[in-house]
C-alpha positions as CSV (number, residue, x, y, z in Angstrom):
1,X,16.0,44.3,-29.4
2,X,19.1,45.4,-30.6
3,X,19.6,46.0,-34.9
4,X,23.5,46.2,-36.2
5,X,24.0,49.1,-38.3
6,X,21.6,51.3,-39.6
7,X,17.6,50.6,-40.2
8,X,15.5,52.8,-41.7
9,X,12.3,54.1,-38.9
10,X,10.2,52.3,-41.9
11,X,11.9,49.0,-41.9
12,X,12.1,48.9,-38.0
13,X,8.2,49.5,-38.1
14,X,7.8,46.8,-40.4
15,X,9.6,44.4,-38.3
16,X,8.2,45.2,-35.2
17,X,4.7,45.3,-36.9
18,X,5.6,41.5,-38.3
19,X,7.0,40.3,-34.8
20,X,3.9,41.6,-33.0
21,X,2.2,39.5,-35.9
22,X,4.0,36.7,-35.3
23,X,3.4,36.2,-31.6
24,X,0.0,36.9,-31.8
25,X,0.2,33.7,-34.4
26,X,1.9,31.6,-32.3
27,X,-0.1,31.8,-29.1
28,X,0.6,29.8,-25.9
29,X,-0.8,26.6,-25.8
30,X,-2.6,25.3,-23.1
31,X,-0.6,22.2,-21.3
32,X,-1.6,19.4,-19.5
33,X,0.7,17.0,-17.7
34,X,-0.7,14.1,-16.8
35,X,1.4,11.1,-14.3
36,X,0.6,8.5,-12.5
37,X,1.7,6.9,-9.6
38,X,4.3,3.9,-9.7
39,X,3.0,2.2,-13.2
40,X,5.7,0.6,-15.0
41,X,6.0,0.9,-18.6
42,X,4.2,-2.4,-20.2
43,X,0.9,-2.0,-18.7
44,X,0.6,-0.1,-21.1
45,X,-0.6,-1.7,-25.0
46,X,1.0,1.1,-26.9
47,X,4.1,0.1,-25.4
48,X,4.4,-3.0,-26.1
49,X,3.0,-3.1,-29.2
50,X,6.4,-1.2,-30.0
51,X,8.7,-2.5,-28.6
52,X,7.1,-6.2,-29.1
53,X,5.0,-6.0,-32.2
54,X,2.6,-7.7,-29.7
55,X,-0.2,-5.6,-27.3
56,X,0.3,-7.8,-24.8
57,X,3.3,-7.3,-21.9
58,X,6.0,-10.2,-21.2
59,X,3.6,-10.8,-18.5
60,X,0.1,-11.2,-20.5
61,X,-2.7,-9.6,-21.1
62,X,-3.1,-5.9,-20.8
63,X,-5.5,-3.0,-22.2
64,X,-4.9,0.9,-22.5
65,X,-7.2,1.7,-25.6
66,X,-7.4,6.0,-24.5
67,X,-3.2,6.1,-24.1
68,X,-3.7,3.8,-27.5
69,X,-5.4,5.9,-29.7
70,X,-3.5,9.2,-27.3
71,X,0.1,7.7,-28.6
72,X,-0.9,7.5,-32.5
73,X,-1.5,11.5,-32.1
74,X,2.0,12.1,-31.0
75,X,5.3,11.0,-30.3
76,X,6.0,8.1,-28.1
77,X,9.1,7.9,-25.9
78,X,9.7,4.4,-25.0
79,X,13.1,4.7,-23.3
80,X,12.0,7.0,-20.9
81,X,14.1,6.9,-17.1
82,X,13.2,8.5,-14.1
83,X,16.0,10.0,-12.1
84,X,15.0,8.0,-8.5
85,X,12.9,5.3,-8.2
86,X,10.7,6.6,-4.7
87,X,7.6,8.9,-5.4
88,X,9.1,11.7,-3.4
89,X,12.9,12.3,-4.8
90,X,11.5,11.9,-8.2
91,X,8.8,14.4,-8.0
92,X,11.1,16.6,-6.3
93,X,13.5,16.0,-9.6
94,X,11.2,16.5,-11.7
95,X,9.6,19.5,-10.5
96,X,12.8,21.6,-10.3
97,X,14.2,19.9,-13.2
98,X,17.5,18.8,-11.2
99,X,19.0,15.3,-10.8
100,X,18.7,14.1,-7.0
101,X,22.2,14.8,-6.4
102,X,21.8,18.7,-7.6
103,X,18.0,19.1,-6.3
104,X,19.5,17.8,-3.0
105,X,16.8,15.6,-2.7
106,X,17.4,12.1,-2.0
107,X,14.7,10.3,-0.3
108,X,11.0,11.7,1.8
109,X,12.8,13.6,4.1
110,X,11.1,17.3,4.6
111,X,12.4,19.9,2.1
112,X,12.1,23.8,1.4
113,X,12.7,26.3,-1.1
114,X,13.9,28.7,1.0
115,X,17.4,28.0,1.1
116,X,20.0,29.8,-1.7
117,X,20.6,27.2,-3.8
118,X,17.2,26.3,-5.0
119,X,16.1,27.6,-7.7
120,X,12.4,28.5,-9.2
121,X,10.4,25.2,-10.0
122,X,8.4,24.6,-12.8
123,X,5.0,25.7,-11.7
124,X,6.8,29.3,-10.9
125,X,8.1,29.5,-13.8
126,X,5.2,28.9,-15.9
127,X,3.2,31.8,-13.9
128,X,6.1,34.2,-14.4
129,X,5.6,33.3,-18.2
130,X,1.8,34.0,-18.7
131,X,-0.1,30.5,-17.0
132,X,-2.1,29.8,-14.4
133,X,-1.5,27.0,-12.7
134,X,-2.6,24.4,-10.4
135,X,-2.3,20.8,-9.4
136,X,-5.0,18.1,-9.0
137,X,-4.0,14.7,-7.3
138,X,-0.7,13.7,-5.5
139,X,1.6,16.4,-5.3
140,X,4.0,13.7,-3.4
141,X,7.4,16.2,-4.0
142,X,8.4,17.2,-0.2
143,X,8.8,20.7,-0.9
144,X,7.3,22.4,2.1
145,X,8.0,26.5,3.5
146,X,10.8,26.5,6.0
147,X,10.4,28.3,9.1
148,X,12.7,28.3,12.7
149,X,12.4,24.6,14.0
150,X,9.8,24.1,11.5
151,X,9.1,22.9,8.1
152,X,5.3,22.1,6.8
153,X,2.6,24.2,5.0
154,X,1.7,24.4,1.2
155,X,5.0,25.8,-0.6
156,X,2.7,27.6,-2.7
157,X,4.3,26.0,-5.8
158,X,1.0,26.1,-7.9
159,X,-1.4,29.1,-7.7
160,X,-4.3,26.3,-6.5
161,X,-4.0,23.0,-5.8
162,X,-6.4,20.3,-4.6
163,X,-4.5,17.5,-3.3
164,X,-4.8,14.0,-3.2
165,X,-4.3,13.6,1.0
166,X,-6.9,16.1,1.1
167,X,-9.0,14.0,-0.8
168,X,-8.2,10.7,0.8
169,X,-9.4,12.7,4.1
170,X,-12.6,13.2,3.3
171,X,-15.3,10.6,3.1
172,X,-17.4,12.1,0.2
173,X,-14.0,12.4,-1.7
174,X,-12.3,8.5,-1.6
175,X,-12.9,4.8,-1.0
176,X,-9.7,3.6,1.1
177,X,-8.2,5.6,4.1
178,X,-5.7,5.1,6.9
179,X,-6.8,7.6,9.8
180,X,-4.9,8.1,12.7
181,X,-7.1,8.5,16.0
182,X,-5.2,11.0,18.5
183,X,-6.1,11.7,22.5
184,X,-4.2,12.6,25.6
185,X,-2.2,10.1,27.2
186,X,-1.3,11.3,31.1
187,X,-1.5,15.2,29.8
188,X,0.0,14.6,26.7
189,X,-1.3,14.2,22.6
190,X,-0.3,11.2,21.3
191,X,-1.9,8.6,18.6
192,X,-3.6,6.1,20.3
193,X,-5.1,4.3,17.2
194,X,-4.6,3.7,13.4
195,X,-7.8,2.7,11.7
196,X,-8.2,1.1,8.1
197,X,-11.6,2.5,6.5
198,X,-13.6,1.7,3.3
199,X,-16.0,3.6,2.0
200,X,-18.9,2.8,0.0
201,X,-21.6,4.2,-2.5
202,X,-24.7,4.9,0.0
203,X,-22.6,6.5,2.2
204,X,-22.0,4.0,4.5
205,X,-18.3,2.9,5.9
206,X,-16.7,0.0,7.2
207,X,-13.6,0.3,9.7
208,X,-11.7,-1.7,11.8
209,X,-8.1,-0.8,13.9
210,X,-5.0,-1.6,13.0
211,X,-3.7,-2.1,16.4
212,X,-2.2,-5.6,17.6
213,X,-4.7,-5.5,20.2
214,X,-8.1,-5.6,18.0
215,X,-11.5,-6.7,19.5
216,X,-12.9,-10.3,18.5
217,X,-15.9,-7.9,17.4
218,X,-13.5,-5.8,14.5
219,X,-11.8,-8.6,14.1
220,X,-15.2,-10.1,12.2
221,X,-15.5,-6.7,10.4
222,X,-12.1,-7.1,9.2
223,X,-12.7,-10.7,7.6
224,X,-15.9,-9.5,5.7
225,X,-14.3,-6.9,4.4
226,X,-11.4,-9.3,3.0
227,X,-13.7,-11.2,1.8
228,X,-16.2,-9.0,0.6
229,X,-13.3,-6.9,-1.4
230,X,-11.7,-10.2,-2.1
231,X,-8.5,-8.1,-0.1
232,X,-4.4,-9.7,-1.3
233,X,-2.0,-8.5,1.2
234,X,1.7,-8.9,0.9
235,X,1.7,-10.9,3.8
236,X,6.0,-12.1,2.8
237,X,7.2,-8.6,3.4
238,X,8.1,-6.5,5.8
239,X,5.1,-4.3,5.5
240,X,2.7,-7.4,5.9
241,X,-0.4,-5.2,5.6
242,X,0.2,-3.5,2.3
243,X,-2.9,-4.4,-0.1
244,X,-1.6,-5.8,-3.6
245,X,-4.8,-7.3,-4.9
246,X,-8.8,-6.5,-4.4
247,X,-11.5,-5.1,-5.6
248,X,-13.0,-1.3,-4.7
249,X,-15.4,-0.5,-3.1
250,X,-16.6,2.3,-5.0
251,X,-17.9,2.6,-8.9
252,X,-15.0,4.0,-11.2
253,X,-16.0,7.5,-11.0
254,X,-16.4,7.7,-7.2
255,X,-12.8,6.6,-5.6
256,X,-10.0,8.7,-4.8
257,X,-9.0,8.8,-8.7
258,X,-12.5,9.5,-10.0
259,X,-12.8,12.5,-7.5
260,X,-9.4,13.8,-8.6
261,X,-10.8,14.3,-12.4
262,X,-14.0,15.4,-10.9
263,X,-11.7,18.4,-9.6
264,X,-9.6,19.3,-12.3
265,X,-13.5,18.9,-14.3
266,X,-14.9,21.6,-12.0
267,X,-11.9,23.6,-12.6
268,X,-12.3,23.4,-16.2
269,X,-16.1,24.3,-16.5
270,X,-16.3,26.9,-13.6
271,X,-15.0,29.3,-15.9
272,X,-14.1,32.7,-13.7
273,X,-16.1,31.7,-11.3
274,X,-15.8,30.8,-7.3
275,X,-16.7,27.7,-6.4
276,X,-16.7,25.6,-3.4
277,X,-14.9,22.1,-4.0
278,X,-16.5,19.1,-2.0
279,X,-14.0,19.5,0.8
280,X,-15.1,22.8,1.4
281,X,-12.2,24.6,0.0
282,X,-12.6,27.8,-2.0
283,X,-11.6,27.5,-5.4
284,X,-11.4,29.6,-8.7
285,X,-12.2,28.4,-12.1
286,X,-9.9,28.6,-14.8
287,X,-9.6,32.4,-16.8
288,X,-10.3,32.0,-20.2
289,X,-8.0,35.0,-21.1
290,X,-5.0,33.0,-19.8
291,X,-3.1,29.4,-21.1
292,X,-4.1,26.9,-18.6
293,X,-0.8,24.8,-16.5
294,X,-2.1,22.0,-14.9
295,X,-0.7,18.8,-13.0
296,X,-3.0,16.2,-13.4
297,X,-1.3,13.5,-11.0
298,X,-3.4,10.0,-10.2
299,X,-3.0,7.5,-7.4
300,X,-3.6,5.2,-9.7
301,X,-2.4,2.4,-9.3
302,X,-0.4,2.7,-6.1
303,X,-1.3,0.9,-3.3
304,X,-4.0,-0.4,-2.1
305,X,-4.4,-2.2,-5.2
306,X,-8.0,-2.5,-6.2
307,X,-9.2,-1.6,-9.3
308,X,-12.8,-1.2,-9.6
309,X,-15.0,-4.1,-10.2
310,X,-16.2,-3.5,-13.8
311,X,-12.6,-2.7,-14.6
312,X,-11.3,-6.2,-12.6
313,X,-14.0,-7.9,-14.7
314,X,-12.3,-7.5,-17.8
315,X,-9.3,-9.6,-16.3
316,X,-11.5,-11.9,-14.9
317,X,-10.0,-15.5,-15.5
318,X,-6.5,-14.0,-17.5
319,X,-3.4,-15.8,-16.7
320,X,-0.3,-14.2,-16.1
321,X,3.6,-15.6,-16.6
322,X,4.9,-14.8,-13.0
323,X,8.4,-13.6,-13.7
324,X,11.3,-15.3,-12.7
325,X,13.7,-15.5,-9.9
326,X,16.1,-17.6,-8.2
327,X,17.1,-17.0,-4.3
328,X,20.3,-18.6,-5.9
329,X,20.7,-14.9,-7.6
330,X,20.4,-13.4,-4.3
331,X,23.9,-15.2,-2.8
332,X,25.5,-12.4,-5.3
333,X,24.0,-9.4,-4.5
334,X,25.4,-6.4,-1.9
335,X,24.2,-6.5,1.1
336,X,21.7,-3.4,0.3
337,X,20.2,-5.2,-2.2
338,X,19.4,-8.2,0.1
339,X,17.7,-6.1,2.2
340,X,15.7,-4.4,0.1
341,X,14.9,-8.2,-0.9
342,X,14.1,-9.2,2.7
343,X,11.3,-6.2,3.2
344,X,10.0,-6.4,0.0
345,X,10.4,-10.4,-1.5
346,X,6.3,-11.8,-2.5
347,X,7.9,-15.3,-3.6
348,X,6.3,-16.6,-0.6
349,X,2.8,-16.1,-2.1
350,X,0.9,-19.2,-3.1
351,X,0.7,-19.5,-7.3
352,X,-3.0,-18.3,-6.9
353,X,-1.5,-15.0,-5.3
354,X,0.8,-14.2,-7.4
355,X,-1.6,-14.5,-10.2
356,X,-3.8,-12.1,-8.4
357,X,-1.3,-9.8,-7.6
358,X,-0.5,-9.4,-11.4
359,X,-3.8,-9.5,-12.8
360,X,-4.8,-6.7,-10.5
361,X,-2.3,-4.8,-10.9
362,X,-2.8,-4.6,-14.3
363,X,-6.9,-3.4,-14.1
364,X,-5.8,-1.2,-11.7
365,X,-3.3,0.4,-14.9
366,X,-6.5,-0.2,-17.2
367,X,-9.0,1.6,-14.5
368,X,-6.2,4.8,-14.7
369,X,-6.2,4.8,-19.0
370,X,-10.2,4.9,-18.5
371,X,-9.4,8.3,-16.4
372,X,-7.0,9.7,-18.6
373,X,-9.4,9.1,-21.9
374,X,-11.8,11.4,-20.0
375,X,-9.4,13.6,-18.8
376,X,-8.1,14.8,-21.8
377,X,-11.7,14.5,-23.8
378,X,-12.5,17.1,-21.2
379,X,-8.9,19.1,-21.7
380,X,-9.1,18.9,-25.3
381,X,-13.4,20.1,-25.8
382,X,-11.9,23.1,-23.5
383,X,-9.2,24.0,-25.5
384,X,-11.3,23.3,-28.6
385,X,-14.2,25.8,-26.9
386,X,-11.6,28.7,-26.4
387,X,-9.5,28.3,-30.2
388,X,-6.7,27.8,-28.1
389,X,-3.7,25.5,-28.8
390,X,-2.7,22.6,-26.6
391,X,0.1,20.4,-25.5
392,X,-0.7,17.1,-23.6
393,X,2.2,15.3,-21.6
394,X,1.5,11.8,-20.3
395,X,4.2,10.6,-18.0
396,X,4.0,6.5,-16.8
397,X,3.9,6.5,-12.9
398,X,6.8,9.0,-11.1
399,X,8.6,5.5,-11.2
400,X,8.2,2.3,-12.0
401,X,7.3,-1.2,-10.1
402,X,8.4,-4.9,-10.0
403,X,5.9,-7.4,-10.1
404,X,8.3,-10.5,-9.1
405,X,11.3,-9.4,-10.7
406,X,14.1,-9.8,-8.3
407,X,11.3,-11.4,-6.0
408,X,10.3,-8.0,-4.9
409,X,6.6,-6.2,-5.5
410,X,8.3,-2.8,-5.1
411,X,10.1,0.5,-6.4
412,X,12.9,1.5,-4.8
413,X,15.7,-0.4,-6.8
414,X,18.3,0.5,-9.5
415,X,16.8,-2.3,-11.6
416,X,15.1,-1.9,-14.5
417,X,11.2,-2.0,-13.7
418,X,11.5,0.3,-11.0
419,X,12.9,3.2,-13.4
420,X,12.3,2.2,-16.9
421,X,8.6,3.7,-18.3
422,X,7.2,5.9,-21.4
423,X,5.6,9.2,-22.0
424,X,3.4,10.5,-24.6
425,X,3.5,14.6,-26.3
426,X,0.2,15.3,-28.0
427,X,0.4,18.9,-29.6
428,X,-2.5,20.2,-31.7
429,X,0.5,22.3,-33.5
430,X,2.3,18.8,-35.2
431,X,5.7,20.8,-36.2
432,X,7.2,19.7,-33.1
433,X,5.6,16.8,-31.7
434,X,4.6,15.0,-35.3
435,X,2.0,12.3,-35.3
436,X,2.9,8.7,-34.9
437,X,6.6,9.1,-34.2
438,X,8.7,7.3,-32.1
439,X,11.6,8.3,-30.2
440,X,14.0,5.3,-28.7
441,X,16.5,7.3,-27.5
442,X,17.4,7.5,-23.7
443,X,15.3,10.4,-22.4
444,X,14.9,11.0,-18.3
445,X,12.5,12.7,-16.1
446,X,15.0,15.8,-16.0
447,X,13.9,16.9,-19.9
448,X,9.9,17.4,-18.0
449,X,10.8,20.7,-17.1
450,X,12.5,22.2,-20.1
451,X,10.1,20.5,-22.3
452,X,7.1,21.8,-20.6
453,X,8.6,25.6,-20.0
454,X,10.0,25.2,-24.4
455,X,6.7,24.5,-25.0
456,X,4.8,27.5,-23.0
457,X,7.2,29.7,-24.9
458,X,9.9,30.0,-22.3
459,X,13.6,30.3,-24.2
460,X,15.4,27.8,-21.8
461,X,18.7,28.2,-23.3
462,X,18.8,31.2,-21.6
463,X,21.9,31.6,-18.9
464,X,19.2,31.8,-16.1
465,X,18.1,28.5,-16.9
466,X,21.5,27.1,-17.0
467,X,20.1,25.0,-13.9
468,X,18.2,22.6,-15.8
469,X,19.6,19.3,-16.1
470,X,17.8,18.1,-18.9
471,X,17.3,19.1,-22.6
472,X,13.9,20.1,-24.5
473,X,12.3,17.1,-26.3
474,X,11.5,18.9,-29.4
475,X,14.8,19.8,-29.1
476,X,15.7,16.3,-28.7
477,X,13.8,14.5,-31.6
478,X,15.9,16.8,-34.2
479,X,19.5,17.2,-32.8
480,X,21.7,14.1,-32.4
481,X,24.1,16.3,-30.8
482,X,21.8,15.9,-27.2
483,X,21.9,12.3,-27.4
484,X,23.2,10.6,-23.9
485,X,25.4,7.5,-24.1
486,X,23.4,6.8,-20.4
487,X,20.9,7.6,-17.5
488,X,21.6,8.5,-14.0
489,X,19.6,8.1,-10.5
490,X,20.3,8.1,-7.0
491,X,17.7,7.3,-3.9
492,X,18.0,7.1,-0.2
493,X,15.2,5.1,1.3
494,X,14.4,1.5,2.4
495,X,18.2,0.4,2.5
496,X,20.0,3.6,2.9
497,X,22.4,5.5,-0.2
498,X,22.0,4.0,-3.7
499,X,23.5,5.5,-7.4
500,X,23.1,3.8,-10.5
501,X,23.7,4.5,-14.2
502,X,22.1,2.1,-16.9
503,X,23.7,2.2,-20.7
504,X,22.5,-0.1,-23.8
505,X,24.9,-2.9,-22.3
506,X,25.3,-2.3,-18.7
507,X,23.5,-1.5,-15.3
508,X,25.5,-0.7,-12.5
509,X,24.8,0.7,-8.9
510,X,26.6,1.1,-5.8
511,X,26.7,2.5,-2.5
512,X,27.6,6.1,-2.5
513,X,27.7,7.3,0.9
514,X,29.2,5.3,3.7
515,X,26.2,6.5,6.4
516,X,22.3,5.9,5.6
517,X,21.3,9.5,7.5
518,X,21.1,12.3,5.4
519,X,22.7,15.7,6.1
520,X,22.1,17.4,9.2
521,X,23.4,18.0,12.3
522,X,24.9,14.1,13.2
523,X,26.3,13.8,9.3
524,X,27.0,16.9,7.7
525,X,26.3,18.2,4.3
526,X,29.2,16.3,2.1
527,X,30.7,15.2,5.0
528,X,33.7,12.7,3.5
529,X,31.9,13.1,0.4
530,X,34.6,11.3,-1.6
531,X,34.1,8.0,0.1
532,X,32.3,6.4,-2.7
533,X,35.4,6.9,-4.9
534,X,37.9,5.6,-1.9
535,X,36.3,3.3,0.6
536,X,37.4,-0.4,0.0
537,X,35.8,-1.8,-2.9
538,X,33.9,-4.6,-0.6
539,X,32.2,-1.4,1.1
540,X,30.4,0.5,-1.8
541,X,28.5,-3.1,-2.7
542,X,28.9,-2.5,-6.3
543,X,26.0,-4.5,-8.9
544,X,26.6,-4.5,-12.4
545,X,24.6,-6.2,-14.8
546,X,26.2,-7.3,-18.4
547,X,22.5,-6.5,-20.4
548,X,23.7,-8.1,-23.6
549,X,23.4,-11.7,-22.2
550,X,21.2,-10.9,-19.0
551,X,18.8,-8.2,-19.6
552,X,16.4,-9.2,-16.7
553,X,19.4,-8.7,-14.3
554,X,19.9,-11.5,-12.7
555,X,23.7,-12.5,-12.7
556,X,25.5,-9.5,-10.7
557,X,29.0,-10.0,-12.2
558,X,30.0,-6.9,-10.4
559,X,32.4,-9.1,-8.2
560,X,33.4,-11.6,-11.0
561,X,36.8,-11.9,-11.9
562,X,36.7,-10.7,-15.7
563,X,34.0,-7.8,-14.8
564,X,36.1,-6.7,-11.7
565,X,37.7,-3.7,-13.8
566,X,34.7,-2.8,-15.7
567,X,32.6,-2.4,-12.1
568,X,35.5,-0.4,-11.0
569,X,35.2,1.6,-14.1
570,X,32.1,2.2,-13.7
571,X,32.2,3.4,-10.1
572,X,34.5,5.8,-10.8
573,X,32.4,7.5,-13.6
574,X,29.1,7.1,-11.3
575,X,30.9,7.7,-8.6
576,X,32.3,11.6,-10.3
577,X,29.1,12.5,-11.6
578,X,27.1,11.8,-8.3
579,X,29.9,12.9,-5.6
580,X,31.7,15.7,-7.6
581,X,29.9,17.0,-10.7
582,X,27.8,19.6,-8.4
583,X,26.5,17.6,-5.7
584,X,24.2,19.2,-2.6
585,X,23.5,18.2,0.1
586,X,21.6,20.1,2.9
587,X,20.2,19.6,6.7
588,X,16.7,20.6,5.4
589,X,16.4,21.3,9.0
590,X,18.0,25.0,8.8
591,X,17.4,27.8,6.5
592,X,21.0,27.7,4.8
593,X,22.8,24.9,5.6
594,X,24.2,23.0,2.9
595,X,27.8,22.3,1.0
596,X,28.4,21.8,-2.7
597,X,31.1,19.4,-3.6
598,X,32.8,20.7,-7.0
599,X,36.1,18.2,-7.1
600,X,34.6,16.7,-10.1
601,X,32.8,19.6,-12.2
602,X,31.9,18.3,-16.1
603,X,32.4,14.5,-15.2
604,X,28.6,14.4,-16.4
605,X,29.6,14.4,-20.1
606,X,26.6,11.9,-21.2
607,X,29.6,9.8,-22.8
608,X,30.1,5.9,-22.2
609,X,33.6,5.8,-23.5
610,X,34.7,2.2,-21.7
611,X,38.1,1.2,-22.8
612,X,37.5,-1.9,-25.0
613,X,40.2,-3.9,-23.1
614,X,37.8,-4.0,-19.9
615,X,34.6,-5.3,-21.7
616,X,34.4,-9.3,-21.7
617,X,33.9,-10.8,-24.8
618,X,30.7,-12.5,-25.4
């Protein structure tokens, strides 16, 4: 600490003595972040109640009473973007608090942290800063250790982690699997089966193969099951398989989400003490003496949908307004977009289906607010136990999902449902995260990070966190000057490169990069990176979306004659943030092997400044 001019030894004792006091005040809070997996924003009450005046979403009826009462304690964001739509990329934002196009991380392809431009992630900080830290659930962000013609292993991103494959592995630990039989095939390993399992409450299993070839005798196990667990699948789509609607087979507090808080429960009440976790993995309880960091990350309600029965009872006999679509809409959209429409579209199902679909969906979301209420009952008597301060930060799925929009039961798209969702901030300190406030502002899944470090007392205005994409919450709620005229993502998954940016009055995407392989040895890191910006205007399969008379995107004018200079507007500001404002891109494959493309550094200025001669009149 430096003084200017001169202090007295007196006064400097008197300071040091009152900024010792002042620390010891203001201790480090405990924090629990809490996400789920691919819940989109208004199956949650809360929400809607907000936004609508009505608890009910467009859709119908829908019940969160835990994240109800959760989000009058604290400050609700309701405008709330992740940065990619795929589990994967926006974990992998999140957790090292980069957009995709910085992190480098675009799709599920295999990352590391070895290489020299990635920086410490949030979990490393937070240990450097006083926490101890772990992880219980889906980790689901890619980051593995790099080694030569290798990558795979546990990062070692959090100090103990139990994670949700691990669970989903283990028969005492789950209710759904997919296992993969391997044997030798003339000398060599290879799989020679895939097998669906269920798993029920006296220990007993039912299984049957997913191979083409299945026996007449599995092929009667399969049909009880279906029947049994009442089974949807999303037969329209590409991936025909894929359960949308059912019911468990386990009780609430025995599936794959009920062991996760089971977990993070042991952790909690094993209090310096080893312990062996139902897989057989040694684990240490939490220290006392320490703030707690933990990642509370559900399944729920991913696929396979099927919410457990006393939770699908609740919807029992509900009817749902199935949202609309036209294949009409579908003669206007890119090429990328039609695709991602032909392996995902469920407006084949019958009415009956749909309804389903919906309805289960929804008690699946209901099923995860029964967790979280317990979860952070639990977090909270803890904290309470200790005199310790705590922060909780509930995050609405890593993405959203679209439940007929566009046609599609999916993520994976630059439309609204599949990025648009909410968050919660509970702090037992209100000064700043106040009671009952709520913030509409855009806010993305980059401010996770520096809110989270900001609140465990990190100062992440500092020059070594210049990294950070996004801004501090708290900071947020009181300083207009961090507002953002727009929100930015970017995947690379399902139908190859994809950028979008959404403001209050338009949506666009397009096609950034001309090949769908990411960097490596084929397509280099930024090779022709400016393509986006150049390539015939036919090529980059633009979509834009006038919000103020089509907010459900529908009409993609991107292409229409009095919109053709705002798309092209609009690609060139997309198209300088996501190509030349910093992007990496790396062939994960080698240690070092990546370019950064600089030819358009402060592009991302979070300023929509359209000129008003390109916007259409109404």
């Amino acid at each position: 600490m430096r003084y200017k001019g001169s202090i007295s030894l007196v006064c400097y004792s008197l300071v040091l003595f009152s900024s010792i006091g002042f620390a010891q005040k203001k201790q480090k809070p405990n924090i629990l972040w809490i996400m789920t997996d691919d819940q989109r924003m208004d199956s949650n009450a809360y929400y809607n109640k907000i936004v609508s005046g009505k608890n009910d979403s467009p859709l119908g009826f829908v019940t969160s009473p835990n994240l109800d009462a959760l989000a009058e304690e604290g400050v609700v964001f309701t405008n709330f973007y992740c940065n990619s739509p795929a589990c994967a990329p926006s974990r992998g934002s999140i957790i090292t608090g980069k957009y995709p196009h910085h992190a480098g991380i675009y799709g599920f392809e295999k990352t590391h942290h070895q290489a020299d431009f990635f920086n410490k992630t949030l979990p490393q900080v937070m240990v450097e800063n006083g926490y101890q830290s772990s992880i219980f659930g889906k980790t689901g962000f890619y980051i593995f250790n790099w080694r030569p013609n290798s990558i795979g292993g546990d990062a070692g991103l959090y100090q103990q982690s139990i994670d949700a494959n691990q669970l989903r592995r283990c028969s005492k630990t789950t209710d759904w699997d997919n296992s993969v039989v391997w044997g030798k095939v003339n000398g060599k390993s290879q799989k020679i089966d895939s097998r669906v399992n269920f798993y029920y409450p006296d220990g007993t299993h039912k299984s049957y193969t997913r191979n083409p070839d299945i026996s007449k005798e599995e092929k009667k196990v399969k049909r009880e099951v279906e029947k049994e667990l009442d089974l949807l699948y999303a037969y329209t789509r590409s991936s025909s398989d894929m359960i949308i609607g059912g019911v468990n087979s386990m009780p609430a507090d025995k599936t794959l989400d009920g062991n996760i808080n089971r977990e993070f429960f042991d952790y909690l009440r094993n209090e310096n003490k080893t312990y062996e976790s139902p897989l057989g993995k040694q684990m240490t309880g939490v220290d006392p003496s320490k703030p707690i960091f933990t990642s509370l990350s559900y399944h729920v309600p991913h696929t396979p949908v099927m919410p457990p029965k006393e939770f699908r009872d609740l919807f029992k006999g509900k009817t749902y307004k199935v949202p609309e679509f036209d294949k009409k809409e579908l003669s206007k959209l890119p090429p990328q977009l039609k695709k991602l429409y032909s392996k995902m579209k469920i407006d084949g199902l019958k009415p009956d289906e749909k309804q389903q679909a919906i309805r289960d969906y929804y008690a699946f979301c209901a099923y995860g607010d029964y967790l979280i209420g317990k979860a952070v009952k639990e977090f909270k008597a803890y904290s309470k136990k200790h005199n310790q301060e705590y922060m909780i930060f509930y995050v609405c799925g890593d993405h959203g999902w679209q439940l007929g929009e566009q046609g599609i039961e999916a993520k994976f798209s630059p439309w609204e449902l599949s990025n648009h969702t909410s968050a919660i901030i509970v702090a037992s300190d209100k000064e700043k995260f106040p009671a009952g406030k709520v913030h509409k502002e855009f806010t993305e899944y980059v401010d996770i990070m520096p809110t989270i470090l900001s609140a465990g007392g990190v100062d992440v205005n500092n020059e070594e966190f210049d990294y950070l994409d996004g801004y501090d919450l708290a900071e947020v709620l009181n300083d207009d000057g961090l507002k953002r005229d727009y929100v930015l993502g970017e995947f690379n998954h399902v139908i190859g490169p994809r950028a979008y940016i959404r403001t209050e009055e338009f949506s666009f995407s397009m096609r950034n990069r001309k090949s769908n392989q990411k960097a490596g040895t084929k397509v280099r890191p930024n090779e022709d990176v400016k393509w986006g910006l150049t390539a015939d205007r036919d090529a980059v399969e633009m979509a834009l979306y006038d919000l103020r008379i089509d907010p459900a995107e529908r009409n993609n004018v991107a292409d229409d004659k009095k919109y053709k200079k705002l798309a092209d507007w609009f690609r060139k500001k997309l198209g300088n943030i996501v190509l030349g404002d910093g992007r990496i891109e790396s062939n994960w494959k080698e240690k070092n092997d990546y370019n950064r493309s600089d030819f358009a550094i402060g592009a991302d200025d979070k300023k929509i400044d359209i000129p008003k001669k390109i916007i259409p009149k109404l």
